[in-house]
VODOLUM-452860 format. One line per field, with one value per residue (C-alpha): y, x, z; residue in three letters. Coordinates in nm, 2 decimals, always signed. Example, Ala and Ser with C-alpha at 12.3 -4.5 7.8 and 13.67 -1.06 7.14 Angstrom:
Y = c(-0.45,-0.11)
X = c(+1.23,+1.37)
Z = c(+0.78,+0.71)
rest = c(ALA,SER)
% end
This chain:
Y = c(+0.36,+0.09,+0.12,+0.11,-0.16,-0.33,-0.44,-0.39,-0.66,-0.88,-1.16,-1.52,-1.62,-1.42,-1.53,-1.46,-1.25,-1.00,-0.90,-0.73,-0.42,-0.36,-0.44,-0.14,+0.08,-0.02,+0.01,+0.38,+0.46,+0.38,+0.59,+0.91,+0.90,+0.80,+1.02,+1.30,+1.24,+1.21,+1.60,+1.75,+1.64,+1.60,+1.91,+1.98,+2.14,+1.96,+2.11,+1.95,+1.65,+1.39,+1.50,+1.55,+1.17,+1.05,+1.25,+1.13,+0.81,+0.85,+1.18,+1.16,+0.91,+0.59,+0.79,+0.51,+0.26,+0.53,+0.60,+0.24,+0.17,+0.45,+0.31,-0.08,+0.05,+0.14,-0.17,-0.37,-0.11,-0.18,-0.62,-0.52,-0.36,-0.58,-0.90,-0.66,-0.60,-0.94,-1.10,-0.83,-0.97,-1.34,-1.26,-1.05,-0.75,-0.54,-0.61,-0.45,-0.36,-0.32,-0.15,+0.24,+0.08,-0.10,+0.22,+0.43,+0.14,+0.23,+0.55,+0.50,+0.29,+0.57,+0.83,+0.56,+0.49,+0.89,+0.93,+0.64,+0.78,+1.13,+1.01,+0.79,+1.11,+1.29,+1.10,+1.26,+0.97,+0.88,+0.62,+0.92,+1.19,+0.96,+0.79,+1.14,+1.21,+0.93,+0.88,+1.25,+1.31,+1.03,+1.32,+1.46,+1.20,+1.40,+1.60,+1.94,+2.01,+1.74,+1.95,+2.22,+1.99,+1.85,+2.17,+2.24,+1.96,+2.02,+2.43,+2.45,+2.30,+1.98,+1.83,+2.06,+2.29,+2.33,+1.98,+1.83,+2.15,+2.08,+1.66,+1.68,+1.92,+1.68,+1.37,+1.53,+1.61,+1.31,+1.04,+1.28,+1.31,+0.93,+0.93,+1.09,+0.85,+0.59,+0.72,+0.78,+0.37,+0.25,+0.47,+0.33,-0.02,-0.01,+0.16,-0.18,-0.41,-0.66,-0.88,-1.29,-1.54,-1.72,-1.44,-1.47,-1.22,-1.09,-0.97,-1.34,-1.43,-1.19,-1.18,-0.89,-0.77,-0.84,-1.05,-1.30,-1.05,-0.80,-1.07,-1.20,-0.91,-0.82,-1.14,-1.13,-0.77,-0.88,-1.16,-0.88,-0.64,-0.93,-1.02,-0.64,-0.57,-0.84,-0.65,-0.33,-0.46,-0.70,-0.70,-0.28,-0.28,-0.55,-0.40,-0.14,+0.02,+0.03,+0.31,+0.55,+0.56,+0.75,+1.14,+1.25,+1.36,+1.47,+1.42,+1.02,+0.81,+0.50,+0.17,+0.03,+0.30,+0.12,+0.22,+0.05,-0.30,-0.21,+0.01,-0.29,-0.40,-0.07,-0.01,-0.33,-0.22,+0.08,-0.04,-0.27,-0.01,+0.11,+0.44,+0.65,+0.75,+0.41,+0.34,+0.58,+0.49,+0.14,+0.21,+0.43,+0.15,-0.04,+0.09,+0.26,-0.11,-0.20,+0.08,-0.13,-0.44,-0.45,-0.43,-0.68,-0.93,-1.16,-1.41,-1.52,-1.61,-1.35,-1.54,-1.77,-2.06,-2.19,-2.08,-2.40,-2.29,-1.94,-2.00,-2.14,-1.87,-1.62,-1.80,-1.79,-1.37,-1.38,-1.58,-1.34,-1.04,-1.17,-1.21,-0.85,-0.78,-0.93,-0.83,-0.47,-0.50,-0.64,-0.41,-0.29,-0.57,-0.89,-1.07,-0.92,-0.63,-0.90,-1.08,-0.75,-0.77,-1.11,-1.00,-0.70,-0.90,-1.16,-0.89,-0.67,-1.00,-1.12,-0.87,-0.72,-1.06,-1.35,-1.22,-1.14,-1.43,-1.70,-1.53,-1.56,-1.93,-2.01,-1.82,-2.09,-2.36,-2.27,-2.22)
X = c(+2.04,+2.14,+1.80,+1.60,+1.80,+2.09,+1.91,+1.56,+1.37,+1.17,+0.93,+1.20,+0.91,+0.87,+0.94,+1.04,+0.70,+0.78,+1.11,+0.84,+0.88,+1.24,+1.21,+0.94,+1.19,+1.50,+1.20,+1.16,+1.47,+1.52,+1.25,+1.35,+1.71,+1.63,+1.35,+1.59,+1.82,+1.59,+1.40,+1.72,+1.68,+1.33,+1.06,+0.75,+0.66,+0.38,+0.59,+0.91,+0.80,+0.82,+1.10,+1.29,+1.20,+1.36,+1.67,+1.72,+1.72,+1.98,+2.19,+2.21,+2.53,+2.34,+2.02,+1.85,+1.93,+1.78,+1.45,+1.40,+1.50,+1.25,+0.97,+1.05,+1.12,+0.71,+0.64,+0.85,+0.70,+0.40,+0.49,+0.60,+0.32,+0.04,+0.24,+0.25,-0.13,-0.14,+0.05,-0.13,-0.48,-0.35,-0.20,-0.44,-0.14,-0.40,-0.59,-0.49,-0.25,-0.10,-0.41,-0.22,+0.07,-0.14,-0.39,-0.06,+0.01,-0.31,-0.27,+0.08,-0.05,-0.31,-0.02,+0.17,-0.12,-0.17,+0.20,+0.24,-0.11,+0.08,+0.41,+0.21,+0.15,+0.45,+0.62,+0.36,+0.30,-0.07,-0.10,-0.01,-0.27,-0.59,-0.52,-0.50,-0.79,-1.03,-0.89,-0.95,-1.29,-1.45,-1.47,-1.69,-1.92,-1.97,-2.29,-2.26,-1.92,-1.76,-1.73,-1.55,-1.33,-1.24,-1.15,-0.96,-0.75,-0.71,-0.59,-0.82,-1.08,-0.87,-0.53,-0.31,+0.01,-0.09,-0.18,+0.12,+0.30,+0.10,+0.14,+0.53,+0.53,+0.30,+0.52,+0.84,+0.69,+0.50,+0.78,+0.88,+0.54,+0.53,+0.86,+0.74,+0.44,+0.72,+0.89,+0.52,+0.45,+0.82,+0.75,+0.44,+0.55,+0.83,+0.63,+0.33,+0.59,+0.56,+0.30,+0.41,+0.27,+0.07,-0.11,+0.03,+0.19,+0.45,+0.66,+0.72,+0.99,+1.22,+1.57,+1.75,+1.74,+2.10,+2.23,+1.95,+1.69,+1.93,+2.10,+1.77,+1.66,+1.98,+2.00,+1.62,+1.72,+2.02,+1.74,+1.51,+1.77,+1.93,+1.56,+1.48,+1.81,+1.77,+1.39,+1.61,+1.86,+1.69,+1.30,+1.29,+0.97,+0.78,+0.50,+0.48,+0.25,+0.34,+0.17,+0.33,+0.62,+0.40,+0.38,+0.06,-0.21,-0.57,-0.71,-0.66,-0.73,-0.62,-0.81,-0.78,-0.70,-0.56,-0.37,-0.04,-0.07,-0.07,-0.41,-0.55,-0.79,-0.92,-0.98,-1.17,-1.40,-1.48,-1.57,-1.77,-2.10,-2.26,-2.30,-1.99,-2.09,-2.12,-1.79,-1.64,-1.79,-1.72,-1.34,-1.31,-1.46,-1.22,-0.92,-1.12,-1.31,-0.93,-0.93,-1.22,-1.05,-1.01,-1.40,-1.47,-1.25,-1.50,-1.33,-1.13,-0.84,-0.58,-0.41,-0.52,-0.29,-0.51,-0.81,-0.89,-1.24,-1.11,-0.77,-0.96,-1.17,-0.86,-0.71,-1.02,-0.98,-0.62,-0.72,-0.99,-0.74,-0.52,-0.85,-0.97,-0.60,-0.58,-0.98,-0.88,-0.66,-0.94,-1.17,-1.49,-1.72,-1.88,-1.83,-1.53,-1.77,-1.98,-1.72,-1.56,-1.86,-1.90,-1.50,-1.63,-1.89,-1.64,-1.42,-1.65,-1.86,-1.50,-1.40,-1.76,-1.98,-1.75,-1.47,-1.69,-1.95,-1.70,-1.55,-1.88,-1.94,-1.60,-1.66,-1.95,-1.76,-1.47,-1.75)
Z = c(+2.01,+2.24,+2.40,+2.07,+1.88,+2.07,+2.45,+2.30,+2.48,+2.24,+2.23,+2.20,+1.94,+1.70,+1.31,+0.98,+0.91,+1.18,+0.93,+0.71,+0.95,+0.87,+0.53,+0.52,+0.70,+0.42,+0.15,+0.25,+0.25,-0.10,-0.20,-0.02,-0.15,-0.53,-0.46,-0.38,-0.67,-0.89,-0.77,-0.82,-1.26,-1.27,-1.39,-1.30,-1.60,-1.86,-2.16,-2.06,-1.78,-2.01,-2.17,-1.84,-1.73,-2.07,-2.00,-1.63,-1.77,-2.07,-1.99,-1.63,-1.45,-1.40,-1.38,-1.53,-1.26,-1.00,-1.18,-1.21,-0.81,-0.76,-0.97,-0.89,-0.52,-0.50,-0.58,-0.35,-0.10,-0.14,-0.12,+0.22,+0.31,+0.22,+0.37,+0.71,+0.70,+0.65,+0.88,+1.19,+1.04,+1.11,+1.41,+1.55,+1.63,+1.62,+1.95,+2.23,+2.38,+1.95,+1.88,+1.81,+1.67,+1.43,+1.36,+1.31,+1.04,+0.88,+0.86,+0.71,+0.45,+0.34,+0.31,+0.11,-0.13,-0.18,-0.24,-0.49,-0.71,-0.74,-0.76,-1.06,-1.30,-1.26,-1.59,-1.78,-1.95,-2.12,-1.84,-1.56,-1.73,-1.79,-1.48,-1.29,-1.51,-1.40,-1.02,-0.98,-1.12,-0.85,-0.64,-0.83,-0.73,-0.40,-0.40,-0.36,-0.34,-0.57,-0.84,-0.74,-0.51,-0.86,-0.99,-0.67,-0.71,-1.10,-1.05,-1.34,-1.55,-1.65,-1.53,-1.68,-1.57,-1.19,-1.12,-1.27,-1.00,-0.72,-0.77,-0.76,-0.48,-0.25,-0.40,-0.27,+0.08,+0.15,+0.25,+0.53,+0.64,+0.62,+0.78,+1.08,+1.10,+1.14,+1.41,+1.61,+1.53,+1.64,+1.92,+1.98,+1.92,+2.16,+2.45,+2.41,+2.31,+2.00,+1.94,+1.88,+1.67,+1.97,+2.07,+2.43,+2.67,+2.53,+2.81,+2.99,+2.75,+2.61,+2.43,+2.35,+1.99,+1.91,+1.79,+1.75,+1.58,+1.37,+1.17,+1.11,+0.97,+0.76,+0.62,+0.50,+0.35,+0.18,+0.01,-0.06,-0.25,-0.44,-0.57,-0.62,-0.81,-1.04,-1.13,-1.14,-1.37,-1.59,-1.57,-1.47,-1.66,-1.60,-1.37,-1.55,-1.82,-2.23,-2.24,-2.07,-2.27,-2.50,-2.38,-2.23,-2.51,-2.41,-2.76,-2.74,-2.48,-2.45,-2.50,-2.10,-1.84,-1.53,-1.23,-1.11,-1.02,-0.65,-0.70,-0.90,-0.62,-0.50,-0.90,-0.93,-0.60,-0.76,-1.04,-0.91,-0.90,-1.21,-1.02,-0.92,-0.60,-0.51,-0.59,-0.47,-0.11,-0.15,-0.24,+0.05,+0.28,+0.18,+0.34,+0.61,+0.73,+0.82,+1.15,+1.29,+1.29,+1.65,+1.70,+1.50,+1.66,+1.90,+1.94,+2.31,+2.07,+1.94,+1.71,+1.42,+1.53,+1.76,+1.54,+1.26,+1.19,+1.05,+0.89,+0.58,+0.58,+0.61,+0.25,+0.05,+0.17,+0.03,-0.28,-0.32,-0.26,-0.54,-0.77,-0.73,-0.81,-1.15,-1.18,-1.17,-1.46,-1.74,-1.97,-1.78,-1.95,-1.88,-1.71,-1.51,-1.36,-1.22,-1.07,-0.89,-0.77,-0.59,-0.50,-0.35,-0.14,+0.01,+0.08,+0.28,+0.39,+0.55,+0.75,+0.83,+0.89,+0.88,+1.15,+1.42,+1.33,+1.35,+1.72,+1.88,+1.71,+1.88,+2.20,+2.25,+2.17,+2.40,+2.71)
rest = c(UNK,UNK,UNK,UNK,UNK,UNK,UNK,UNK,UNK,UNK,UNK,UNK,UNK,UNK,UNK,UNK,UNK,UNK,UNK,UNK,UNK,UNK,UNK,UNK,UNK,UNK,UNK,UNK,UNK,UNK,UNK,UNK,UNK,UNK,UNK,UNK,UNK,UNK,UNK,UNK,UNK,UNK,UNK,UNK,UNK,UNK,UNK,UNK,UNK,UNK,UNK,UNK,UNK,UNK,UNK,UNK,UNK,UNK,UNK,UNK,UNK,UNK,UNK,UNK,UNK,UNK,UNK,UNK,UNK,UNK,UNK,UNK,UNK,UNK,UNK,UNK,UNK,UNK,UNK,UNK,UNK,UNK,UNK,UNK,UNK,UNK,UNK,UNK,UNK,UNK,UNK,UNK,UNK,UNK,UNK,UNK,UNK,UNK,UNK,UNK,UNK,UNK,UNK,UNK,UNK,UNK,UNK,UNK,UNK,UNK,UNK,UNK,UNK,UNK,UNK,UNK,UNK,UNK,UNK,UNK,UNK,UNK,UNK,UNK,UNK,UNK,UNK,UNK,UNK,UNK,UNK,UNK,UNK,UNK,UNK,UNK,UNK,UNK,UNK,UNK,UNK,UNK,UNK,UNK,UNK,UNK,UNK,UNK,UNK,UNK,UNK,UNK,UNK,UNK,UNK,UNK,UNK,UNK,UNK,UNK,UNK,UNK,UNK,UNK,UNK,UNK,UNK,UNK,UNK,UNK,UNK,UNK,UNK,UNK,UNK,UNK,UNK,UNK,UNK,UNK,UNK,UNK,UNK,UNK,UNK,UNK,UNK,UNK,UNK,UNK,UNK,UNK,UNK,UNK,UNK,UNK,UNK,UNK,UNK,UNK,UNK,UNK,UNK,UNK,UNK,UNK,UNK,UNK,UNK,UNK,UNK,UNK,UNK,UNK,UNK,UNK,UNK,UNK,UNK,UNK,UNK,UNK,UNK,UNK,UNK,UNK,UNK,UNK,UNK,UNK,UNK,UNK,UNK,UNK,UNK,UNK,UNK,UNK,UNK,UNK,UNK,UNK,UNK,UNK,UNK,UNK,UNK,UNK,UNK,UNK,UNK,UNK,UNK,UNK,UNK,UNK,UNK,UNK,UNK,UNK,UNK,UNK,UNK,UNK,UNK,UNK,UNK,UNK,UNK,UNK,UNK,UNK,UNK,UNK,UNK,UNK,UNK,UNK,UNK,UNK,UNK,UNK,UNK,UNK,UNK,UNK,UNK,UNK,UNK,UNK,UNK,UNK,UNK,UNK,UNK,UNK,UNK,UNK,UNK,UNK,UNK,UNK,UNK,UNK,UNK,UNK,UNK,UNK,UNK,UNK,UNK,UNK,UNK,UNK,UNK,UNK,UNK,UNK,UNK,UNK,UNK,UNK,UNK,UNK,UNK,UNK,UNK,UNK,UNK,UNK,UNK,UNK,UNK,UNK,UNK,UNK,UNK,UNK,UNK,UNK,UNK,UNK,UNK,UNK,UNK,UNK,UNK,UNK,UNK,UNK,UNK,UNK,UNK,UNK,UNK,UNK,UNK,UNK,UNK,UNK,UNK,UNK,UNK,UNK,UNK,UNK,UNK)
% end
């Protein structure tokens, strides 16, 4: 422990962004242990799911505030997260020698999003079954084998009794999976050392991680939870759907079928095609274009301090991160599908064209 918090040597540079990784750490812990609580109330059953949700939250001792920590606790996870991959892509903690840790990231981040859509039907709510429904059937989109990969993943012909079984026993096994992903990209993390915010070698000024670096990160914590509690406790359903409040029913759908906010982007993506298999491909390019990151980094220059022809560039990607975000969430009509479109393109044209255009433009102007 003294090695690997107290004496740990790190970079005398490194700011407030780099308290993301903690955060993440406290972030998972919340979910496992409201997680936990919340198994030992919670059935997997589609007769009595819903019902069992509803009586968590008004039978059970303060089971309310724990299924709204759990729910609320996903998406504060998922702030963390998406602050972290953006703060390596800025940074460039993704070159070497932070390549593995920040591929084991990745890989984390799919486990997360696969945990939080499962986790997202077991209410049973009309929002959790149509969005099960939809999510589900892409895979269908596979030729050959998509259909009965559907039916796989159903136990069935529809999401019914085994899916809902099979969901909440994946949900509850998942954060330990993701758990031990952690550990690997600490361990991996601590065996390269910590990237800094100007890019440069890392190990020619370091300070031990206490005091100056573990206050740091408890006092941004103890911001975090005060900010989280008050969504707890007095907005514990503001990022979340009306709709499911209303038990699941297959015989009416509802008007707008949307995933979580969190999903909102990757929804909008796949949307974005008129054809599912294209949409399905683009969505899983998506995540899976962030692994080659480190290829498609030309530049001589690690870090986009020192880069002024790309940092404007990097915003308009955020901005247009935020706009597929909210684009996700609108009906599937004009002119919204058009614009996921154009979204799509500046997303795929940024990392893809841009980054590695812009790091051979500079490469000439540094020679």
């Amino acid at each position: 422990m003294n090695e690997l918090v107290i004496d740990l040597p790190t970079p005398s540079n490194i700011n407030y962004w780099w308290n993301l990784g903690s955060l993440l750490g406290m972030c998972l812990m919340i979910q496992i242990i409201t997680g936990i609580i919340i198994g030992m109330h919670y059935s997997g059953d589609i007769a009595v799911a819903f019902d069992s949700v509803e009586r968590i939250m008004r039978e059970v001792n303060s089971g309310w505030v724990i299924r709204y920590a759990h729910a609320n606790g996903a998406s504060l996870f998922f702030v963390m997260v998406y602050g972290h991959i953006g703060r390596a892509l800025y940074y460039g903690s993704y070159k070497r020698p932070s390549t593995m840790v920040y591929t084991v990231g990745i890989i984390i981040f799919l486990l997360m999003m696969a945990t939080a859509f499962i986790g997202y039907v077991l209410p049973w709510g009309q929002m959790s079954y149509w969005g099960a429904t939809v999510i589900t059937s892409m895979f269908s989109a596979i030729p050959y084998i998509g259909k009965e990969m559907v039916e796989w993943i159903w136990g069935g012909f529809a999401v019914i009794n085994p899916t809902l079984t099979r969901f909440y026993s994946l949900h509850y096994l998942c954060p330990f999976i993701i758990s031990g992903m952690v550990i690997l990209h600490l361990v991996a993390l601590h065996e390269k050392g910590s990237n800094n915010p100007l890019g440069t070698n890392s190990n020619i000024d370091k300070i031990p991680f206490h005091p100056y670096y573990s206050f740091k990160d408890i006092y941004g914590g103890c911001v975090v939870l005060v900010v989280f509690f008050l969504f707890v406790y007095y907005f514990p359903n503001l990022l979340s759907h009306p709709d499911n409040y209303i038990e699941a029913n297959s015989l009416v759908t509802p008007s707008h079928i949307v995933p979580e906010w969190y999903f909102l982007y990757a929804y909008a993506i796949l949307r974005a095609f008129p054809n599912k298999l294209g949409g399905v491909i683009a969505l899983l390019a998506s995540i899976l274009v962030l692994f080659g990151a480190s290829g498609l980094h030309t530049s001589y220059i690690r870090t986009m301090e020192f880069r002024s022809l790309f940092v404007p560039v990097y915003w308009v990607f955020i901005f247009n991160f935020f706009l597929l975000t909210w684009l996700g969430g609108q009906p599937v009509e004009y002119p919204y599908i058009g614009l996921s479109f154009l979204c799509m393109l500046v997303y795929f044209g940024y990392l893809l064209v841009i980054t590695p255009l812009l790091g051979i433009v500079e490469r000439h102007i540094v020679k």
